[in-house]
C-alpha positions in Angstrom: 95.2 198.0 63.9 97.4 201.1 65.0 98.1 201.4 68.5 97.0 205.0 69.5 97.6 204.7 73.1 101.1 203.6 72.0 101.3 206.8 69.3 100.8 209.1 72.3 102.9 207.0 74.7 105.6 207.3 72.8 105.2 210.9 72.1 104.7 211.5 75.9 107.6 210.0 76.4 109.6 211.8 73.8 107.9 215.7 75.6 106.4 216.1 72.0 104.5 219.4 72.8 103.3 219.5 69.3 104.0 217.5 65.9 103.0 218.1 62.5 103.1 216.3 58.7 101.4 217.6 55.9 101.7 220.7 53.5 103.1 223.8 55.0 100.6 226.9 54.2 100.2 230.7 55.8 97.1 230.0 57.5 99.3 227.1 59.1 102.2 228.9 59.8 99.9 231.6 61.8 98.1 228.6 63.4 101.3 227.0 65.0 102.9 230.3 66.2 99.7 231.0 68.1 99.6 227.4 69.4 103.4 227.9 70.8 102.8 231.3 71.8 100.0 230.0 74.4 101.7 226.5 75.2 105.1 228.8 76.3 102.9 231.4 78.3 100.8 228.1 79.6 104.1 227.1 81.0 105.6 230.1 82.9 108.6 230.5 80.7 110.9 233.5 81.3 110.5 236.0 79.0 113.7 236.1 77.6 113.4 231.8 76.8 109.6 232.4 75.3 111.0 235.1 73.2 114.0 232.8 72.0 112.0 230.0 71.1 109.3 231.8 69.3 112.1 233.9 67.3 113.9 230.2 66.3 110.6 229.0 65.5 109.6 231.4 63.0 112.9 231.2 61.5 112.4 227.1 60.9 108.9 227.3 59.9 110.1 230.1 56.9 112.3 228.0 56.1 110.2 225.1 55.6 107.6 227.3 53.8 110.2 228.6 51.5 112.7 226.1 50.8 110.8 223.3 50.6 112.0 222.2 46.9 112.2 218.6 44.8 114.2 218.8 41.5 111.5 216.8 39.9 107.9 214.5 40.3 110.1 211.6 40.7 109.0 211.6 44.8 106.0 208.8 45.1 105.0 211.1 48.1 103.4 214.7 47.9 106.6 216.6 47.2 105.5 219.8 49.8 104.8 217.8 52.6 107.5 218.7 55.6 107.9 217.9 59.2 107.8 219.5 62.4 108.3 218.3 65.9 108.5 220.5 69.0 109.5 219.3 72.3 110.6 220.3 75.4 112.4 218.4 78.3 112.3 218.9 82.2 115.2 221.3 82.4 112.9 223.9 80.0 115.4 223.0 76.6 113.3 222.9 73.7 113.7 221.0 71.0 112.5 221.8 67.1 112.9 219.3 64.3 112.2 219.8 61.2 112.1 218.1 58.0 111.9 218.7 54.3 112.8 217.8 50.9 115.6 219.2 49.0 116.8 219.0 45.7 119.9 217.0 45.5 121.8 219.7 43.5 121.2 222.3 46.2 122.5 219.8 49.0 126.4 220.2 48.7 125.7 224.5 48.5 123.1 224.1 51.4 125.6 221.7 54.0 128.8 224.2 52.9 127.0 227.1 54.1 125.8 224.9 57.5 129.3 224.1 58.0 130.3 227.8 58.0 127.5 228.7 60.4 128.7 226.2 63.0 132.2 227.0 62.6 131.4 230.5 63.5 131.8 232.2 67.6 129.0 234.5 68.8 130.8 237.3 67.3 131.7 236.0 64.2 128.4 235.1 63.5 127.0 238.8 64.3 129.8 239.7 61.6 128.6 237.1 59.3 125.1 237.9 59.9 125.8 242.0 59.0 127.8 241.0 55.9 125.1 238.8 54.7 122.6 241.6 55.2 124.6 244.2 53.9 125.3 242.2 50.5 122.0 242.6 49.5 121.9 239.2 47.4 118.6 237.6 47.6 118.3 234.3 46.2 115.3 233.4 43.8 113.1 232.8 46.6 113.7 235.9 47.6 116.2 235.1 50.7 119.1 236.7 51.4 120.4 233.2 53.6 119.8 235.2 57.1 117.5 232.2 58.4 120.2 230.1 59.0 122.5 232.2 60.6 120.0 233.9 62.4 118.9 230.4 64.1 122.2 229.5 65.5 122.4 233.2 67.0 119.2 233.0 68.7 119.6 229.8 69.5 123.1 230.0 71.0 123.3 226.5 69.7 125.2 224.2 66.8 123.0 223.5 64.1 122.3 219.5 63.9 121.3 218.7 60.4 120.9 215.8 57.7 120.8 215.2 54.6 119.0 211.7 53.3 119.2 210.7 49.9 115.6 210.1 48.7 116.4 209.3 44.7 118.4 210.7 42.3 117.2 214.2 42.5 115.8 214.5 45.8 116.9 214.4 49.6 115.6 214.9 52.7 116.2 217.5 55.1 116.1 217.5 59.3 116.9 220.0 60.8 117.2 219.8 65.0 117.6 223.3 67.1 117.5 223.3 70.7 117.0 226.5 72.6 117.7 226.6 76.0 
């Protein structure tokens, strides 16, 4: 029998504030925002941190609503199904993880452009950010490829990612932001 005691032990333990599996939808997206919105003003955070966190978290749960992709059925698992874990520690750094599948052929395009981000100063990313704007290329999910860039400038942060291979046409994405 599964331990639930031990589920939310472990979860406790881990300052899990809120954790979700399953099929990311609008309805969804609305519902979590709201959910953070009241756990952060629950908490007392400055301003300036609530605003941060919020703004990083909009940005990971669009990208998990739009870039959630699979090359093909191969996936024995429901292909739209993504991942997201928020935590927080004592010191008020919060922690979002996310997770989602990605066709392998967009993986090598996807990591360059993470590498670039994360090789990239405050002020080179503002530059990067303004160029990527201004080039008015949107991809066919209608992106431009601000998300990205946009969550290692709010965040002030690195961007921590993987990549697992899941099969010949599919791998899986985590993402981890912290915001402090």
């Amino acid at each position: 029998m599964f331990d639930i005691y031990d589920f939310y032990e472990k979860m406790e333990d881990g300052k899990i504030m809120l954790s979700f599996k399953g099929e990311i939808t609008p309805d969804l997206l609305s519902s979590i925002l709201l959910i953070m919105e009241s756990k952060l003003d629950n908490l007392g955070e400055e301003p300036k941190l609530r605003k941060k966190v919020y703004n990083v978290l909009v940005e990971c749960l669009q990208n998990l609503y739009h870039h959630n992709d699979v090359n093909n059925e191969t996936l024995k698992s429901n292909s739209k199904t993504a991942l997201l874990l928020i935590g927080r520690n004592d010191q008020s750094t919060y922690k979002i993880i996310t997770g989602n599948y990605i066709a392998n052929e967009n993986v090598d395009n996807f990591r360059d452009r993470l590498e670039k981000i994360n090789s990239l100063n405050k002020e080179e990313l503002k530059e990067f950010y303004l160029s990527t704007l201004s080039n008015e290329e949107f991809s066919e999910k209608g992106g431009g490829g601000l998300g990205m860039i946009d969550i290692a400038r709010k965040s002030g942060q690195k961007i921590l990612y993987s990549f697992t291979n899941v099969d010949e046409n599919n791998s899986f994405f985590s993402l981890v932001i912290q915001v402090s």
